[in-house]
C-alpha positions in Angstrom: 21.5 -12.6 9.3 21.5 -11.5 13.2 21.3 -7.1 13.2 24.8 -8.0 15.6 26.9 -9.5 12.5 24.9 -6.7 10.3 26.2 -4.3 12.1 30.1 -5.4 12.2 29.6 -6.2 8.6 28.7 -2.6 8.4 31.4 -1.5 10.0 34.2 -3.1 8.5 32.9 -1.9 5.0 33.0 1.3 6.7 36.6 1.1 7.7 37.5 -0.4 4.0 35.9 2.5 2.7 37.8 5.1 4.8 41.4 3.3 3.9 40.5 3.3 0.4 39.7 7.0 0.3 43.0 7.9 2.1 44.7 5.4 -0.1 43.6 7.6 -2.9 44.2 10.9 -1.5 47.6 10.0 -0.6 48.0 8.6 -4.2 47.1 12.3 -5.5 49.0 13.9 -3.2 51.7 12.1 -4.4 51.2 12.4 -8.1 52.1 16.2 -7.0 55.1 15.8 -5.2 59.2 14.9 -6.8 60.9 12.1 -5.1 62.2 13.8 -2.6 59.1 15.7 -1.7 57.2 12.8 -1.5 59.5 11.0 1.3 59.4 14.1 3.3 55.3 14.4 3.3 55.6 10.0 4.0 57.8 10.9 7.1 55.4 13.4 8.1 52.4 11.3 7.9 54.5 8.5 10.3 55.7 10.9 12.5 54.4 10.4 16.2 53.8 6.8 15.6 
């Protein structure tokens, strides 16, 4: 395999890694919200977008 592709192999695992872990901390963070809570903290993570 050329280092090149390597490397952008490397990367994207990288970035899957990073959206999983966020994936997951937003999944906690919402296991300790209500309902209501919870739409308020989405809006505030899209705010600015």
């Amino acid at each position: 395999m050329p280092l090149a592709r390597f490397h952008a192999l490397s990367d994207a695992e990288a970035r899957r890694q990073r959206r999983m872990q966020v994936n997951a901390c937003i999944a906690a963070r919402s296991a300790q919200y209500g309902n209501d809570d919870f739409k308020r903290l989405m809006r505030s993570l899209t705010d600015g977008d």
